[in-house]
N, C-alpha and C positions, 0 to 999 in steps of 0.2 A: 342381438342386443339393441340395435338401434329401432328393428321393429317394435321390438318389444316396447321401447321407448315411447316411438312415435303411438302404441295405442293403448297406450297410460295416460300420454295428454288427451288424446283422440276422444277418450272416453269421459274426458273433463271440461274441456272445451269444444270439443266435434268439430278439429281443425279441416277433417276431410270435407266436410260438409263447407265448410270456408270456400278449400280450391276448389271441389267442385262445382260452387255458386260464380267464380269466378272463368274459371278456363271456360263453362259450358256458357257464358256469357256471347247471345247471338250478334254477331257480326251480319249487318243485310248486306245481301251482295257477296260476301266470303273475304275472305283473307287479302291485303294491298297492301304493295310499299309505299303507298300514301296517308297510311294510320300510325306509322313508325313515330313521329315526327310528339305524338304526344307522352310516350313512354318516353323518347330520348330527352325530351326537359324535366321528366321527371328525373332524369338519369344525372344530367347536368345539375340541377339545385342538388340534388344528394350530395354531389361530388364536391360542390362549392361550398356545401353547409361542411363536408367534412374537412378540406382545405383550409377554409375561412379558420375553424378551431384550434387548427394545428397552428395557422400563424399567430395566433390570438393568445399561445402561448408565451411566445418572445415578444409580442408587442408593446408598446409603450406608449399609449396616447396625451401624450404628451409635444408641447411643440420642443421640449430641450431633449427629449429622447426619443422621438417617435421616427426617425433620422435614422437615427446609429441602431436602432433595433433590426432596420429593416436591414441596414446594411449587413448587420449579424444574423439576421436570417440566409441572407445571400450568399455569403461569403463565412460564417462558422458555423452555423446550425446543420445537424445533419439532414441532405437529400433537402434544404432550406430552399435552396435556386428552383429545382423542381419543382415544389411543393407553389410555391409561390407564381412560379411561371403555368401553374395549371390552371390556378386561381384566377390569375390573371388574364388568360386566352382562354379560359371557362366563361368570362364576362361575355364576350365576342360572339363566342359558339352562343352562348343563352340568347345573345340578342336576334343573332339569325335563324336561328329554331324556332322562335316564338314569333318571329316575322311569318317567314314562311308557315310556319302550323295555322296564322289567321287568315293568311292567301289560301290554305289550302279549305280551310273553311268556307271563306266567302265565294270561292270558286263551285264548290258544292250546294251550296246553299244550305248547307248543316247549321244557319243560325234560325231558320226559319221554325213557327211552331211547331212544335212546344218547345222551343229550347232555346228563345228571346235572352231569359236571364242569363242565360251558360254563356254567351255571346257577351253580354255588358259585361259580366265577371272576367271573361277572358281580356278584355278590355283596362279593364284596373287589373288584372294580372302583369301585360303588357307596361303599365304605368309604374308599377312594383318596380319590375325589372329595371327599368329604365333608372327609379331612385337609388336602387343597387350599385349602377353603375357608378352613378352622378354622387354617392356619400361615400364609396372606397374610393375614390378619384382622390381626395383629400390628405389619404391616411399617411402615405408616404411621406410625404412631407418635404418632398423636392420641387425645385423650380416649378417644373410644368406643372404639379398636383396644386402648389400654392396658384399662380398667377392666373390658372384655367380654372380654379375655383373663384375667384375673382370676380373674374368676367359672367360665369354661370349663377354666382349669387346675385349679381348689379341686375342682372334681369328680373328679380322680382321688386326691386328698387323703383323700376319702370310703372307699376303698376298705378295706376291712378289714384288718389286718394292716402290709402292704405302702403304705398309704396315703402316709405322708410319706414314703417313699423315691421313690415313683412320679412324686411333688409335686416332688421334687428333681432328679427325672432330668428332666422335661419342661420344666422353667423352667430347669436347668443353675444352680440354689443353690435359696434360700427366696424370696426375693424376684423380680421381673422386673425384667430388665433387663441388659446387655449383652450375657452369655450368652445371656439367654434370645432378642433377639433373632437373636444370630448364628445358634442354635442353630436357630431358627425358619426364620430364612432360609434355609439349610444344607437344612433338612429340605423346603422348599418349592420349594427351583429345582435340586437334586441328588437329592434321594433319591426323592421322589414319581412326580418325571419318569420316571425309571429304571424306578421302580416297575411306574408306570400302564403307560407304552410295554411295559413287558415281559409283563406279564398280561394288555393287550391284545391282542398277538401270539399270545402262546399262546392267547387267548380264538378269535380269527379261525381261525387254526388248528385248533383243532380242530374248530369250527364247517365248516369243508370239510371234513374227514376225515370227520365224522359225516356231514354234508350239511345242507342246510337245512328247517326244519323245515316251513313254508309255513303255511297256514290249514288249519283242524283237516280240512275238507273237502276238502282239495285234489285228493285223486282224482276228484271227482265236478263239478269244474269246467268247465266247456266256454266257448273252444273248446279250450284248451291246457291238457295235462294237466303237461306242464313246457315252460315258457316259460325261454329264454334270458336272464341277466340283459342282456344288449345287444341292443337299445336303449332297450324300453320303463321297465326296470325302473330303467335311469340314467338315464335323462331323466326321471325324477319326482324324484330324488335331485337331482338336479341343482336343479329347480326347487324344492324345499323350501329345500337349501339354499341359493339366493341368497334365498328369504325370510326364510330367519331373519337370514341377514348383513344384508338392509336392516333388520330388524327393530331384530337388535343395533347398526347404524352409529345410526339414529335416536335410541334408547337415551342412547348417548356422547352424541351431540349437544346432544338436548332436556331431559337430565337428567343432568350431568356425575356423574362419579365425585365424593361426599362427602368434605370433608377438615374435621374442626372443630379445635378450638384443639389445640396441641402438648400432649401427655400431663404431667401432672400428678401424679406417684406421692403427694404431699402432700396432693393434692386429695381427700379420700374422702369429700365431698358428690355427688360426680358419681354417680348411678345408672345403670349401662349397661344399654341393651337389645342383642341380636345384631341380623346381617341375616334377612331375613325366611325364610330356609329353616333355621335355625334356632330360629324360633320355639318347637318343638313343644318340644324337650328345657325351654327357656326356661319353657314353663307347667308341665311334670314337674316343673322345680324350686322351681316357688311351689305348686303342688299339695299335695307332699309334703315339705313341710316337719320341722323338728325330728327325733322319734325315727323318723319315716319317710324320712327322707332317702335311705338306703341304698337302699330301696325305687326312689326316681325317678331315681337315679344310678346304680343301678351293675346293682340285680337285673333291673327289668324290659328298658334297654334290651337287656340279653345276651339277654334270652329273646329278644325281640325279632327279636334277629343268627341265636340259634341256630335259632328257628322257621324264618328265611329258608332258612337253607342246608339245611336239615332236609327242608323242602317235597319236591325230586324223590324221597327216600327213602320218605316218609310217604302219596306219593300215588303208589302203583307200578302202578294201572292202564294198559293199553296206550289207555283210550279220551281222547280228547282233545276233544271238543265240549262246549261250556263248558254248553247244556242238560242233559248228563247228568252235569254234575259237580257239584251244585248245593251240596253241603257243602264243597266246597273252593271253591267261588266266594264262598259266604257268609263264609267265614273272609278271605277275601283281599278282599272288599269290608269286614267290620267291619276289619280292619285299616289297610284306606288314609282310609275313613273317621274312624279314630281319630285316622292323622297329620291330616290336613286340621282337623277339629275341633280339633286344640290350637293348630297352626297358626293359625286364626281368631283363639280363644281370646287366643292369645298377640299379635298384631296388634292386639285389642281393647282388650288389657290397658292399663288408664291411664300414661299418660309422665311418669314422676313424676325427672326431671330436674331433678335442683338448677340453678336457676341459677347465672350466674358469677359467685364470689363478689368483690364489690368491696369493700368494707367495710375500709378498713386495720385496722382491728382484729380482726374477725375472720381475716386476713389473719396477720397477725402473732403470731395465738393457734394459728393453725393449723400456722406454724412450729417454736413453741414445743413443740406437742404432739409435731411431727417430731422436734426438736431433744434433748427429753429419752425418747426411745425407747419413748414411751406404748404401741405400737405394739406393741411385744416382749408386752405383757400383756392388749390391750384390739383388738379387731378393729372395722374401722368397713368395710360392704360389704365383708364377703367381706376384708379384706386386713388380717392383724393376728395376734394371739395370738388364746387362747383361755383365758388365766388369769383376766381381770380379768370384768367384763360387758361385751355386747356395745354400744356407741355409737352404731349406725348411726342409731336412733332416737330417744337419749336427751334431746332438747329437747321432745322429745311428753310422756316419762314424768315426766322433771323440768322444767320449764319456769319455774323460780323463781331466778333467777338469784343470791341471797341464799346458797339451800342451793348452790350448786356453788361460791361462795368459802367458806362455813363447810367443806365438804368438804375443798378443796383445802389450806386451812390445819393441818386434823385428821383425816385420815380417819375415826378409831378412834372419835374422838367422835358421829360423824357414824353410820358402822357400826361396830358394835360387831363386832371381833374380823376388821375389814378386814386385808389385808396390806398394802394400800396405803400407803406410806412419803408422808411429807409433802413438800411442794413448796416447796421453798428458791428463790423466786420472791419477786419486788416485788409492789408490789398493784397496779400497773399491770400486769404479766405476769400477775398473777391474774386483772385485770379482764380481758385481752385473751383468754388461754385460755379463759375463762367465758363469751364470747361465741362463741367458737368451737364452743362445747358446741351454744350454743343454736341456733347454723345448723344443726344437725344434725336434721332436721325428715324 
């Protein structure tokens, strides 16, 4: 029956003529577990595109229930924790698949002609992924997703000129928050999809058109000088990836997807760190600090993008054996080497995570400071003005709680030629703001 089936279509569509265009597809060289690594991202976006859907059922993008959705996904939806925690350690797995797939290219020389563009595509592939990561960062809508989105939007802020308009179009106002999540979610389950799916397509594509690149040696291989991708070269594919699917179920499992307390915009004790494949930009940004900032935001990672895409032009040799490239391997090993090293770097770096403030008074000053729009003038982490001084640390520099009620009563006395306006507050609201100062550590 199901023959019979298959040459009912067979004979409508001429599907065998498909897999046969396919499987007889020459490999130079023959069959490597070094070709896995491109069927396994296509394995990975599948998984993520079907994940992604299933949570998109109970989601709520919204900031008043985009919270309590997730938590119901976690915690009542069924197979929800799983589902979620695949989704989530599928981000990690894509990042490091897609690293390694373009080490494993540049190692080959498989970007060289003809197959310049397949290289710049994989490149904004690589960028994709990366936005993937950086607009689900948000959705949850807990501490770390709010305050490390923060930090991650302030850096187009940086940008010369264009800065605060840039700031405005990716958060959707000045602040986060409704827009910016819808905007977010919009950008993460509609536009990126679209995106990736499509430049991965034309990436495959042209990839057969040119042909495949194989190992720098492949003519000199024996016993096969082009091997058929079927069967040898899918059945490694095969067996990679159900390793990495048991790898990623186990993942879900043993180490659920992270969810900490509901986002606090008030909160600005909380110090976020990102997840770990953003560490590197994370130590750029404590690096280059102050009048370097420009520098770790904006100038070097461009060089960065434009070195990548730059690569098949810059190295137009036909030869392709990684011993006789040794100045383009050196550059491509100090490079990956750099990320790793920040990487480290930024993993190492101390967790300096305020605790949860319980303290009704500090509590109540922290309000206070919300309530009269201190905010508009005075920036604490990344989220604030730039008129007043910055607070993120000002319980280190003043730590006399005496002088932060003489201030708040006087500024002018206090600084001379402050603009600071005085605080038509009780000396309980005073007391309670002035502790609030001083949790600021």
């Amino acid at each position: 029956m199901v023959k019979g089936l298959l040459d009912w279509i067979d004979e409508r569509f001429k599907i065998r003529d498909l897999w046969n265009d396919f499987a007889d597809r020459p490999i130079p060289g023959g069959s490597s577990w070094f070709y896995v690594l491109g069927a396994s991202l296509i394995f990975i976006f599948s998984l993520q595109m079907v994940t992604g859907i299933l949570l998109a059922m109970y989601y709520a993008p919204t900031p008043d229930h985009a919270y309590a959705s997730v938590k119901f996904i976690e915690e009542v939806a069924p197979f929800g924790s799983f589902v979620r925690g695949l989704h989530h350690w599928g981000a990690s797995f894509m990042m490091v698949l897609v690293g390694l797939h373009m080490v494993r290219v540049f190692v080959f020389g498989a970007y060289k002609k003809p197959r310049e563009i397949i290289w710049v595509l994989g490149v904004g592939l690589i960028a994709i992924v990366g936005g993937f990561a950086f607009t689900g960062y948000l959705l949850p809508w807990d501490q770390k997703a709010y305050w490390a989105t923060v930090v991650g939007t302030n850096v187009a802020g940086t940008v010369p000129v264009v800065g605060g308009v840039l700031l405005r179009i990716v958060r959707g106002g000045t602040e986060l928050g409704a827009f910016s999540l819808s905007r977010f979610f919009a950008i993460h389950t509609y536009i990126l999809p679209w995106s990736l799916a499509l430049l991965a397509g034309l990436h495959v594509f042209l990839l057969e058109r040119a042909g495949a690149g194989g190992i720098w040696n492949a003519a000199d291989r024996v016993p096969y000088k082009a091997e058929p991708l079927f069967p040898n070269q899918l059945f490694k594919d095969t067996v990679f990836i159900g390793m990495v699917f048991i790898a990623l179920a186990s993942m879900a499992v043993l180490f659920p997807a992270p969810l900490e307390p509901q986002a606090d915009p008030t909160d600005s004790t909380y110090n976020p760190r990102p997840e770990w494949y953003f560490y590197f930009v994370f130590q750029m940004l404590k690096i280059f600090e102050g009048k370097l900032e420009l520098l770790g935001t904006v100038i070097l990672p461009n060089l960065g993008v434009a070195a990548l895409l730059l690569i098949p032009f810059i190295d137009r040799s036909p030869e392709r054996d990684p011993a006789k490239r040794k100045l383009m391997m050196a550059a491509g090993a100090l490079f990956v080497a750099t990320v790793i090293g920040l990487t480290i770097a930024g993993a190492r770096a101390p967790i300096v995570n305020a605790p949860a403030v319980t303290s009704p008074s500090v509590l109540a000053g922290r309000a206070i400071y919300a309530r009269n729009g201190c905010s508009a003038c005075h920036g604490i982490f990344g989220k604030g003005g730039k008129i007043g001084p910055e607070l993120t640390h000002v319980a280190a520099r003043r730590p006399d709680a005496a002088w932060h009620l003489k201030h708040f009563r006087n500024p002018q006395a206090i600084v001379p030629g402050s603009i600071m306006p005085k605080l038509d507050l009780s000396d309980r609201e005073l007391q309670e703001l002035t502790d609030y100062m001083l949790s600021l550590k």
